[in-house]
N, C-alpha and C positions, 0 to 999 in steps of 0.2 A: 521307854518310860516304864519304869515299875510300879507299878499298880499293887500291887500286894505281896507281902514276902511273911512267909510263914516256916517255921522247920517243927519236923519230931525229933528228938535226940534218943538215944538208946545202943545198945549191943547185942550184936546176934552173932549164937555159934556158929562152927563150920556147917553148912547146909541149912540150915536153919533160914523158912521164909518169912516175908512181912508183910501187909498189905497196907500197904501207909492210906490215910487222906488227912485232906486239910480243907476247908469250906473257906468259900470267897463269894462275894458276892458282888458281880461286876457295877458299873455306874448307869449302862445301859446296854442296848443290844450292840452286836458288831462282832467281828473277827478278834481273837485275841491267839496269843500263844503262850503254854503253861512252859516252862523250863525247867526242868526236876534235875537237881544237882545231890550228890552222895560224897561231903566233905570228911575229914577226918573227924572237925568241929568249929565249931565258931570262930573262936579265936583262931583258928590253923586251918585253910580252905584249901588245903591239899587235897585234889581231886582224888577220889579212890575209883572214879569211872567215866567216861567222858557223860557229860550230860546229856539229857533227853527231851525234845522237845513234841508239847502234843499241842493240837490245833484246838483250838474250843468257839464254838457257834454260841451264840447265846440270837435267840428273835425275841 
């Protein structure tokens, strides 16, 4: 189930870092898991890196 879908869009040069976030605010406590995807862009979800997944606690 997805529970919340958010993106940044933008361009960065060669080496060039980013520190992305995006706020959510869950329905309640419980286990969830964040999956962070890095597409070409919206309309064209051609992966540019396999995705990443992080754990998130909420009590």
């Amino acid at each position: 189930m997805v529970a919340s879908l958010g993106w940044i869009s933008g361009q960065l040069t060669i080496n060039q870092k980013l520190s992305p976030s995006l706020s959510w605010t869950p329905d309640g406590s419980g286990e969830s898991i964040a999956k962070v995807f890095v597409w070409e862009d919206l309309a064209n979800q051609g992966a540019l890196a396999q995705h990443v997944k992080l754990p998130v606690s909420v009590s």
